[in-house]
C-alpha positions as CSV (number, residue, x, y, z in Angstrom):
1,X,-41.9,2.1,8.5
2,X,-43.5,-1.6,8.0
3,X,-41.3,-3.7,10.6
4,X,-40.1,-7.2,9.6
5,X,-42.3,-10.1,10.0
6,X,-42.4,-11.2,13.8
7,X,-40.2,-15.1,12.7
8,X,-37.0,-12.3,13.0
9,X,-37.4,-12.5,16.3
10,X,-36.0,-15.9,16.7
11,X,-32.5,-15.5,17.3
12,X,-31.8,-18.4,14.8
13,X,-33.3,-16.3,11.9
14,X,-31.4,-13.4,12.8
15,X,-28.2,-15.5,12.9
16,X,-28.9,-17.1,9.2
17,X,-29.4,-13.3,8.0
18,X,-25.9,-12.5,10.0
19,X,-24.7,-15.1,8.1
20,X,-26.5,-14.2,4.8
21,X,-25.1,-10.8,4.8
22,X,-21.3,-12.4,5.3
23,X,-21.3,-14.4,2.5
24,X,-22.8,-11.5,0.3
25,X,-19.9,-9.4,1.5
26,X,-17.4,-12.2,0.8
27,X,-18.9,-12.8,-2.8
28,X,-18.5,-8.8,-3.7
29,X,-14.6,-9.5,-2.6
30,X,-12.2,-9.2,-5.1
31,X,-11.1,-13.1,-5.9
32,X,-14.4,-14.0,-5.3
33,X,-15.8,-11.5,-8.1
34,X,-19.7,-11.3,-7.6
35,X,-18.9,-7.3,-7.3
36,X,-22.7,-6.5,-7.3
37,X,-24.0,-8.0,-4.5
38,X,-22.0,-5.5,-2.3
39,X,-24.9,-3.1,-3.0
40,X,-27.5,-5.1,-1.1
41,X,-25.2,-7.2,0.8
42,X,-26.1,-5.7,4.3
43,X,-30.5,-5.8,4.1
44,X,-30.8,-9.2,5.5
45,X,-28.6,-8.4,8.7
46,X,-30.2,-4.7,9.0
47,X,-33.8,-6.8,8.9
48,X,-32.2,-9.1,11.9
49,X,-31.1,-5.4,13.7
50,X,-34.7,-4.1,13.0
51,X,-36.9,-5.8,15.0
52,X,-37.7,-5.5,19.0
53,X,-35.6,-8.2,19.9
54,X,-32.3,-8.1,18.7
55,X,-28.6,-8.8,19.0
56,X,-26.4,-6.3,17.5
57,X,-23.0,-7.4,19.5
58,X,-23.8,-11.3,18.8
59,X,-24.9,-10.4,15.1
60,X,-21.9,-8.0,14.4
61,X,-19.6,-10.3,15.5
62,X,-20.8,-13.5,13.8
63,X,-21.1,-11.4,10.6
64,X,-17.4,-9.9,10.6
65,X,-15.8,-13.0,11.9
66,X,-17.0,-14.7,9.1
67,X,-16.2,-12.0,6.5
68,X,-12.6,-11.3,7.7
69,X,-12.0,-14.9,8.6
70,X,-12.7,-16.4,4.9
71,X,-11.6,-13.2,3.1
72,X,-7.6,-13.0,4.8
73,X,-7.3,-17.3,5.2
74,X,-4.5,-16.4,2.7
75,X,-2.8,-15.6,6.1
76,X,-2.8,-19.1,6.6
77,X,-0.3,-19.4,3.8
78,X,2.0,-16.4,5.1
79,X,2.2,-17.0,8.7
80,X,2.0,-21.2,8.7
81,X,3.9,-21.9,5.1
82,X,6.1,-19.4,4.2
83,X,6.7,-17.7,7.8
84,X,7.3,-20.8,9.2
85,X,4.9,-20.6,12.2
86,X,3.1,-24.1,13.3
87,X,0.1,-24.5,11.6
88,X,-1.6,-24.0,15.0
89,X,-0.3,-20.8,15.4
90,X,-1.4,-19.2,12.0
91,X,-4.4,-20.7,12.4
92,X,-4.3,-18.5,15.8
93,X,-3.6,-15.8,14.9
94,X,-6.3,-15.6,11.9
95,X,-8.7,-15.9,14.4
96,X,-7.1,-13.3,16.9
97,X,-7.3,-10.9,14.0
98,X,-10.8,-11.9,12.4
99,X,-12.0,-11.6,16.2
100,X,-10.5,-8.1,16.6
101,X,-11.7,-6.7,13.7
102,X,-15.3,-7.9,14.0
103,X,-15.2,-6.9,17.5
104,X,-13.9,-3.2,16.6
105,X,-15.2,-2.6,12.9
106,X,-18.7,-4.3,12.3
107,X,-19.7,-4.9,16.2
108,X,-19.6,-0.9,16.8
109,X,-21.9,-0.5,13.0
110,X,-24.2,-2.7,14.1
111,X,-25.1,-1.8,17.5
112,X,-25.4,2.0,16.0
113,X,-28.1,0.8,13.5
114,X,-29.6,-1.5,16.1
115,X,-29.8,1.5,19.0
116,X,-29.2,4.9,18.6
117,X,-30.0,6.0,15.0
118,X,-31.2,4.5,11.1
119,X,-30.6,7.6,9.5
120,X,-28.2,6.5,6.1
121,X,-26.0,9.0,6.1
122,X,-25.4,8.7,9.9
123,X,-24.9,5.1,9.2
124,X,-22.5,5.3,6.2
125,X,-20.2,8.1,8.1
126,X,-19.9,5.7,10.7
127,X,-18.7,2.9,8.5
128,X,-16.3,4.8,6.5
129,X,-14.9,6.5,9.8
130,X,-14.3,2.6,11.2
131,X,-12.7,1.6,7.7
132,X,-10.6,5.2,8.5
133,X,-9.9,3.9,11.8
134,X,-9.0,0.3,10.3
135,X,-6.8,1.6,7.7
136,X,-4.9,3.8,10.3
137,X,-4.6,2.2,13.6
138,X,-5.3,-1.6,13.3
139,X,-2.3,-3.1,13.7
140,X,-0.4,0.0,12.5
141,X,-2.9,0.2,9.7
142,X,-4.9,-2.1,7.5
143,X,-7.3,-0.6,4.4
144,X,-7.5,-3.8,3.5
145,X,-11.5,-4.9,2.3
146,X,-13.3,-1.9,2.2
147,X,-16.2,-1.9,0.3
148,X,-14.7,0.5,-2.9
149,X,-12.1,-2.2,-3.4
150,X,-15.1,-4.5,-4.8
151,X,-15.8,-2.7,-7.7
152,X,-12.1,-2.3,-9.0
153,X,-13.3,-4.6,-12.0
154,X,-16.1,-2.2,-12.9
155,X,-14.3,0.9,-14.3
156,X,-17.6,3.0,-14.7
157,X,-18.6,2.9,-10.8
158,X,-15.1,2.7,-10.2
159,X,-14.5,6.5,-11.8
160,X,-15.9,7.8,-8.5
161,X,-13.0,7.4,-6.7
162,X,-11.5,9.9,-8.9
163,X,-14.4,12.8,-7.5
164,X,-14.7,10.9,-4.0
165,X,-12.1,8.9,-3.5
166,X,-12.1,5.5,-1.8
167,X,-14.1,6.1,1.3
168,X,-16.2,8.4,-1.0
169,X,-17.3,4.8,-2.5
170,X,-17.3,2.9,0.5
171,X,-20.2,6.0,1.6
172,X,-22.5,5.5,-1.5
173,X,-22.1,1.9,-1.3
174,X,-23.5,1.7,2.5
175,X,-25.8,4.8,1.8
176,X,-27.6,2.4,-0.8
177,X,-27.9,-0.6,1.3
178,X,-29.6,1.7,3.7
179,X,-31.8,3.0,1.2
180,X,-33.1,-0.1,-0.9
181,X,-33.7,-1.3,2.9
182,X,-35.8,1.5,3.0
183,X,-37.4,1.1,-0.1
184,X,-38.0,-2.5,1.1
185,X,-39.6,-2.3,4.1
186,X,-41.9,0.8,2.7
187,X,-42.1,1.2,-0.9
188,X,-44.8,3.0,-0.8
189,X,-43.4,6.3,0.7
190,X,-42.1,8.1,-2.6
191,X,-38.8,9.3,-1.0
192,X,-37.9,5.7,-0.7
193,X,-38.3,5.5,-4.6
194,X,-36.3,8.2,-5.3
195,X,-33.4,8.4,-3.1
196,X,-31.7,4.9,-4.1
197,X,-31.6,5.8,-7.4
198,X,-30.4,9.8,-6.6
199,X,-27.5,8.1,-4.7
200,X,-26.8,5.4,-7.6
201,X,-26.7,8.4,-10.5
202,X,-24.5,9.8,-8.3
203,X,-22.4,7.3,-8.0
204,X,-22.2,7.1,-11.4
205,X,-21.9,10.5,-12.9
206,X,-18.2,10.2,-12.2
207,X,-17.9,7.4,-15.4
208,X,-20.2,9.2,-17.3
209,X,-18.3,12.4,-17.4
210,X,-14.7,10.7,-18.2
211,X,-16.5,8.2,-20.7
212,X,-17.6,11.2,-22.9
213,X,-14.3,13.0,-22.0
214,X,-11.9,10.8,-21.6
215,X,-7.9,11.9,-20.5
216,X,-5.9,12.6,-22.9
217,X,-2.3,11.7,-23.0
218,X,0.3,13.7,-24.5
219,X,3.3,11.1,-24.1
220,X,3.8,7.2,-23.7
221,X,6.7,5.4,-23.0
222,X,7.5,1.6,-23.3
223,X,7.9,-0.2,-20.7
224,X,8.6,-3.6,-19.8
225,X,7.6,-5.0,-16.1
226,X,9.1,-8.8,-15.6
227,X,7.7,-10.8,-13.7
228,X,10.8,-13.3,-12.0
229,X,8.5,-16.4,-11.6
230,X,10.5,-18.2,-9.3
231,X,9.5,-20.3,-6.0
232,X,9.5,-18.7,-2.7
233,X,11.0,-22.1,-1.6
234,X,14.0,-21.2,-4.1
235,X,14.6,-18.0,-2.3
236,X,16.2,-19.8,0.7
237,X,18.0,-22.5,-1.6
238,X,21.6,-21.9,-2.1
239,X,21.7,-24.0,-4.8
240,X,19.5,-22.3,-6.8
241,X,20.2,-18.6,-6.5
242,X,22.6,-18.6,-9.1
243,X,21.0,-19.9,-11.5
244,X,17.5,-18.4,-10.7
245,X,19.3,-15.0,-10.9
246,X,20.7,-15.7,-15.0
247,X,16.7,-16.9,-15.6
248,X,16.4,-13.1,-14.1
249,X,18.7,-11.8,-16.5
250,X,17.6,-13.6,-19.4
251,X,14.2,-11.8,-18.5
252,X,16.0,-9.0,-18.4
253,X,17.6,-9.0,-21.8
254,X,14.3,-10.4,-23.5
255,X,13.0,-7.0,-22.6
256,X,16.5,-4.7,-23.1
257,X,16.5,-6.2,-27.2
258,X,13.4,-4.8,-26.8
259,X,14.5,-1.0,-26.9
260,X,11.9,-0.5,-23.9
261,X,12.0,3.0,-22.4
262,X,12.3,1.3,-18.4
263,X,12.7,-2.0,-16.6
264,X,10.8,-3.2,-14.1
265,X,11.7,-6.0,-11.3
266,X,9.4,-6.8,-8.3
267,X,10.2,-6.6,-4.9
268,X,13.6,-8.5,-3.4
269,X,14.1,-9.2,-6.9
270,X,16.9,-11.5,-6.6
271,X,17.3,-14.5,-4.2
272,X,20.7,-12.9,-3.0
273,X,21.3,-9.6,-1.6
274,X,21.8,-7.7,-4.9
275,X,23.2,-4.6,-4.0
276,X,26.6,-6.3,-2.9
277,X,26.6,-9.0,-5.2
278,X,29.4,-7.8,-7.7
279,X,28.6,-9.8,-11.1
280,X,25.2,-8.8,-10.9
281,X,25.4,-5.3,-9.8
282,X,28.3,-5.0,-13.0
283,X,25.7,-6.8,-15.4
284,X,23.0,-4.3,-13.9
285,X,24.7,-1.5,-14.6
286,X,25.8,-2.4,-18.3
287,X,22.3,-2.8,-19.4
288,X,21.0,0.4,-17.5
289,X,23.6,2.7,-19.9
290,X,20.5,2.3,-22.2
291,X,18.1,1.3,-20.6
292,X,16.8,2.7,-16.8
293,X,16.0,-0.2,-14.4
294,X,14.2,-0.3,-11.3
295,X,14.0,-3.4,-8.9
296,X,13.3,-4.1,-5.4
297,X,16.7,-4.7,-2.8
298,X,17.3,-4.8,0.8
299,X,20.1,-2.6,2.1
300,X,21.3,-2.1,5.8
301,X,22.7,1.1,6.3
302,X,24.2,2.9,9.1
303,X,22.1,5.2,10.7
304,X,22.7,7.6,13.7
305,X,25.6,4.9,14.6
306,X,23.0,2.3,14.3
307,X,22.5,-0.6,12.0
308,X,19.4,-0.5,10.5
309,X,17.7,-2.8,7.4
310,X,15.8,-1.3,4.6
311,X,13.4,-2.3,2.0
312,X,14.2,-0.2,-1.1
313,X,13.4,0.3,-4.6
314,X,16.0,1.3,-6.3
315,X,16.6,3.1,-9.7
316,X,19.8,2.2,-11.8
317,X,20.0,4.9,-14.9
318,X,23.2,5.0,-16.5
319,X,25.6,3.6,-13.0
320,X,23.6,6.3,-11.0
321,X,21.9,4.6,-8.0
322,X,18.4,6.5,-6.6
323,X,17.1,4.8,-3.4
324,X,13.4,5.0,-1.9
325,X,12.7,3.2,1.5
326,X,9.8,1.4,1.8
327,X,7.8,3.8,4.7
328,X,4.8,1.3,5.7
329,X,6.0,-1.9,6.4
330,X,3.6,-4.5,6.5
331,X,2.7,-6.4,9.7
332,X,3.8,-9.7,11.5
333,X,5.8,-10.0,7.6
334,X,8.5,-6.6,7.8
335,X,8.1,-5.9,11.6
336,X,6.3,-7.1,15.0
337,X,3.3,-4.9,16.2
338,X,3.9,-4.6,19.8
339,X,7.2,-5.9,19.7
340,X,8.5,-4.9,23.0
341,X,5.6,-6.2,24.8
342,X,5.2,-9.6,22.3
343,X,8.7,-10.1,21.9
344,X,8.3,-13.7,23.3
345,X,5.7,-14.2,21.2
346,X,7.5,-13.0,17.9
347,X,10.5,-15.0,18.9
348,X,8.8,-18.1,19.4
349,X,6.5,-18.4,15.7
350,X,8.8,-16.3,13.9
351,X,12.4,-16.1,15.4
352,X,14.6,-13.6,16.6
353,X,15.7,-12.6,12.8
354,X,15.8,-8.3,12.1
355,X,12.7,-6.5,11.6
356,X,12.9,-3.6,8.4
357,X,12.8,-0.3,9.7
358,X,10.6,2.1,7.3
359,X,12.0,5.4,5.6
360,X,11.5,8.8,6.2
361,X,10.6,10.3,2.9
362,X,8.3,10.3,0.4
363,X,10.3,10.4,-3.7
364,X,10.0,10.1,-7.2
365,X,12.4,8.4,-9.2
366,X,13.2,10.4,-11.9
367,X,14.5,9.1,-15.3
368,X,14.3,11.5,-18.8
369,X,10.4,12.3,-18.9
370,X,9.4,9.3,-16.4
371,X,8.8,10.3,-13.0
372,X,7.8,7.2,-11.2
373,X,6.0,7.4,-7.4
374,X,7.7,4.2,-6.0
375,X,4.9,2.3,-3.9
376,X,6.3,-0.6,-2.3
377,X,4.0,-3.8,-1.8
378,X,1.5,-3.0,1.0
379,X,2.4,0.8,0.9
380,X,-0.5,0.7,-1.9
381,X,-3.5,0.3,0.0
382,X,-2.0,3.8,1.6
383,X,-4.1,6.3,-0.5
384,X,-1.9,9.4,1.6
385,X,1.7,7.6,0.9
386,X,0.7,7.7,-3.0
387,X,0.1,11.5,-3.0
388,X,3.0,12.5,-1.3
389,X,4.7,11.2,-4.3
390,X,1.8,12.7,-6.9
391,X,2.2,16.1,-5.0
392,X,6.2,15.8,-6.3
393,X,5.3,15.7,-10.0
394,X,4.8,11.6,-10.1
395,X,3.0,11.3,-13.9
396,X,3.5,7.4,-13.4
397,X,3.0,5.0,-10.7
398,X,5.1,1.8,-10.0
399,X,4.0,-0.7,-7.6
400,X,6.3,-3.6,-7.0
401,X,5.9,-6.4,-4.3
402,X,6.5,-10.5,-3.7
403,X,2.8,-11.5,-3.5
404,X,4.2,-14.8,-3.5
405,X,3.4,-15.0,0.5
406,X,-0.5,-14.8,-0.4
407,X,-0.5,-18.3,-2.1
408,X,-2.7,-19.0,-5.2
409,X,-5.8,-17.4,-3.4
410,X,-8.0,-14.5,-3.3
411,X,-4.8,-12.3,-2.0
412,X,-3.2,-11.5,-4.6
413,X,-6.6,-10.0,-6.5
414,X,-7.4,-8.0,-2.9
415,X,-4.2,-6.5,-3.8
416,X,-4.7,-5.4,-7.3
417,X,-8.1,-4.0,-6.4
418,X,-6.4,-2.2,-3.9
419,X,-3.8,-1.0,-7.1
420,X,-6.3,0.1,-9.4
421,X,-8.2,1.9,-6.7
422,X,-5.0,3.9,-6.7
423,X,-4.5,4.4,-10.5
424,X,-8.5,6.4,-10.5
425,X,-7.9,7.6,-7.5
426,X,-4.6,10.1,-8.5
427,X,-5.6,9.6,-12.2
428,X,-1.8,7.7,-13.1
429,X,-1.3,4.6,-15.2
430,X,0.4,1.5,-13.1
431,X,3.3,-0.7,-14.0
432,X,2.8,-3.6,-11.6
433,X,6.1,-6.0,-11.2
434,X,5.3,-9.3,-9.0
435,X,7.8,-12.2,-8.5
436,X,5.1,-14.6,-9.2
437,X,1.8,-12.7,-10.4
438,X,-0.1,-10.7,-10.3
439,X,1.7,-8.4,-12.9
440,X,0.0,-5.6,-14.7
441,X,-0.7,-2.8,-16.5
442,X,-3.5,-0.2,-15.0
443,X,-4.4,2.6,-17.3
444,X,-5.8,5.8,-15.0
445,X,-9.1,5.1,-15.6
446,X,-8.6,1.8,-13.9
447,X,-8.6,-0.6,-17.0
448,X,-6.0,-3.3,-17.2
449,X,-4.9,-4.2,-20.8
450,X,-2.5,-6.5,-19.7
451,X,-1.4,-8.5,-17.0
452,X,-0.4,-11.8,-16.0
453,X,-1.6,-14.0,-13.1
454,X,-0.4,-17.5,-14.0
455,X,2.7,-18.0,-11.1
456,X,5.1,-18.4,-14.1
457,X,8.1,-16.2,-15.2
458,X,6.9,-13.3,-17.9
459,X,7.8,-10.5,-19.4
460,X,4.9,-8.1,-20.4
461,X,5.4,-4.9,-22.0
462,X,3.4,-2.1,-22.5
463,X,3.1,1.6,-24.3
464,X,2.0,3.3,-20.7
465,X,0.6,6.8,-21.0
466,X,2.4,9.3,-18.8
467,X,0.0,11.9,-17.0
468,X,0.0,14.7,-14.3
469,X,-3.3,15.5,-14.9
470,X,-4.9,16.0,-11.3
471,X,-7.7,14.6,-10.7
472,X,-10.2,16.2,-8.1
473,X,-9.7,13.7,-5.6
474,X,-6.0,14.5,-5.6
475,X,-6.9,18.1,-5.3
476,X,-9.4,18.5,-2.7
477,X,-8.8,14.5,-1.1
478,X,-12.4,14.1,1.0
479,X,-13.9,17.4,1.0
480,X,-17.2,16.1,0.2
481,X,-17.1,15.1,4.3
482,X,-17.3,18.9,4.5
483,X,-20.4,19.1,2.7
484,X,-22.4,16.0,4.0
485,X,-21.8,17.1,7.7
486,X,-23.4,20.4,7.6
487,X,-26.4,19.0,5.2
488,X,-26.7,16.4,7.8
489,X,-27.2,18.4,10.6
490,X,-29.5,20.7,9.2
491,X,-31.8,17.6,8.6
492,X,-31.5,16.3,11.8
493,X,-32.2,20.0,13.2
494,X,-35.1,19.9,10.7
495,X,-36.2,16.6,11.9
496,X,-36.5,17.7,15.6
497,X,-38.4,21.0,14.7
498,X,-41.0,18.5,12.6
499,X,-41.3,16.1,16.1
500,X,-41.9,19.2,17.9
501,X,-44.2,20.9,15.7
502,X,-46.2,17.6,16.0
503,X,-46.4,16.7,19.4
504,X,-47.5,20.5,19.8
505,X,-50.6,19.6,18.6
């Protein structure tokens, strides 16, 4: 391999390429929308971990600092204006978490390509295992960024989470970088020619195939998703809740006269605790005698002689009541990570007020021909929690959430990336319901023919195809694992021979 030019070894070169490679990664971001430049987005820094003296701890870190840092600042807005922590504090704790997850996710990639091995396939394993490990353990678990979520906007690369799944993406995407690095530093060696652009048809065989067969639907049902538009701020005003609840049902009868097959609220749809206020619960219930509703509540129950508060979507068909619990809260927002050993901390930025407790069971809620997989706000970016409800029978999948804590930044389109990754994924269309955007449609091929991301009230509704058609992903989840392991090896063990062979001689 021709080595990079000997000016890399300045430690301030390397650093600009660190840096180079962060704001490539931040432009592929959804909100930021340069999706492309994910594909080449890590060649400057593995050029600044390719020559003699390098930095892989120093480079790693500066690189994921920035990326995390500038890609969740929406946690700013969360923690500091809506959680009501000092501005200090938020700004804190973004760097506590952009610190940890350089130090732990992009530190541990680095000093791998830097030390031990180049090989792309070793390489991309070892990112998608850290993005595992992210999107499991960090904090209690946080897919949040990985590198599929950049294409949501480009439905034929996007089709290979339907074969491969989301890490299966995040893998091709890192297997090219590695490869047009390659290709970069010796174009001349033909395998360097042909490899990127094996691993790019690849990639996008997927949208080939469904393009030229595309799903077919059988049935479609009307349904209207409303999107509250109210202020956070009015939430908390009890002055306001009564009459930003009759805006609610004004939505709510827009769609009814309608003749929609379903309703659909967001998350904590009301500003009041719905389920025990009487006029609306009676209003509720008259208009789901035609029409099924389903809309986001809290609910404290007794459980096991303990009082314990749930976040819940409910369905309301004809007076009947069916209840799923939100099972993956989201961090610092629904509970505490580390709460018995940060208690003081918790108490002093966001006071000593109950923390949800997440259900037990995955559910469908079942209405006529509809059976909706309820997916809570962050329960989403869960790819597992999503086909516990496919595996039921789910032929529709309905997302609600308040993504009014992200602000008006790049927070609320992370999240719908993270939604349509979904929709391919299990191969079912989305109704999305948002108190104040963004609120969609997502067909199972990851298309969104209507949505509405002005934070303003809105009622969109749509003709949603129902499906259970599995896809292979939701048959077979990451097999493909099994099969690049085993080729792997054999390379390696083919590798070895070769060295030996040679030094024979």
């Amino acid at each position: 391999m021709v080595m990079p030019i000997n000016i890399l070894n300045k430690l301030y070169i390397q650093i600009l390429f660190a840096v180079t490679t962060a704001l490539l990664l931040i432009m592929s971001t959804a909100g930021f929308g340069v999706s492309f430049t994910v594909f080449f987005a890590f060649i400057p820094l593995f050029f600044a971990l390719s020559v003699e003296k390098n930095h892989p701890v120093l480079l790693g870190f500066i690189t994921g600092f920035l990326y995390f840092s500038i890609c969740l600042s929406w946690m700013m807005i969360t923690f500091g204006y809506f959680g009501g922590a000092p501005l200090i504090a938020a700004l804190a704790l973004l760097i506590f978490i952009s610190s940890l997850g350089a130090l732990f996710f992009i530190v541990p990639f680095t000093y791998v390509f830097a030390r031990i091995s180049k090989n792309p396939c070793i390489i991309s394993l070892l990112f998608i295992l850290l993005e595992a490990v992210k999107g499991k353990v960090f904090f209690g678990g946080v897919p949040w960024l990985n590198l599929a979520q950049s294409q949501y906007k480009n439905t034929l690369i996007l089709q290979s989470v339907s074969v491969f799944g989301e890490y299966g993406l995040s893998f091709l995407i890192m297997v090219i970088n590695v490869l047009l690095f390659y290709l970069i530093t010796d174009f001349k060696t033909k395998k360097n020619i042909i490899l990127p652009f094996a691993v790019i048809l690849i990639m996008l065989l997927p949208g080939i195939y469904r393009a030229v067969n595309p799903i077919e639907y059988s049935e479609y049902k009307k349904i209207a998703v409303i999107q509250t538009g109210y202020n956070q701020e009015d939430k908390w005003d009890n002055d306001k809740w009564l009459n930003v609840s009759n805006n609610i049902n004004i939505q709510i009868m827009d769609a009814y006269n309608k003749n929609v097959d379903m309703i659909v609220l967001p998350e904590s749809s009301y500003p009041v605790n719905i389920l025990k206020t009487e006029f609306l619960m009676n209003f509720l219930n008259k208009v789901s005698e035609k029409t099924p509703i389903i809309f986001g509540a809290t609910r404290r129950i007794m459980v096991d002689n303990e009082s314990k508060l749930f976040n819940t979507m409910v369905l309301l068909d004809n007076h009947t009541q069916t209840y799923y619990d939100k099972r993956h809260l989201t961090p610092f927002g629904e509970y505490f990570p580390f709460e018995n050993l940060l208690r003081p901390v918790k108490e002093f930025f966001f006071g000593k007020g109950s923390m949800f407790s997440p259900g037990n069971n995955a559910a469908i809620l079942t209405s006529g021909n509809i059976k909706a997989a309820p997916v809570i706000c962050f329960e989403s970016a869960f790819s597992t929690l999503v086909n516990d409800s496919v595996a039921l029978g789910a032929n529709l999948l309905v997302i609600i959430s308040n993504d009014t804590w992200f602000g008006k930044n790049q927070g609320r389109m992370q999240h719908l990336a993270v939604d349509t990754i979904r929709a391919v994924e299990y191969g079912r269309a989305v109704a999305r319901a948002t108190q104040d955007g963004i609120s969609a449609f997502i067909l199972p091929n990851g298309e969104i023919p209507l949505m509405e991301e002005r934070q303003m009230p809105a009622v969109l509704i749509y003709n949603v195809p129902l499906s259970e058609y599995n896809t292979f992903f939701a048959k077979y989840s990451n097999i493909w694992i099994a099969f690049i392991i085993p080729l792997l090896y054999y390379r390696l063990r083919a590798d070895r021979l070769r060295k030996k062979e040679k030094n024979g001689k």
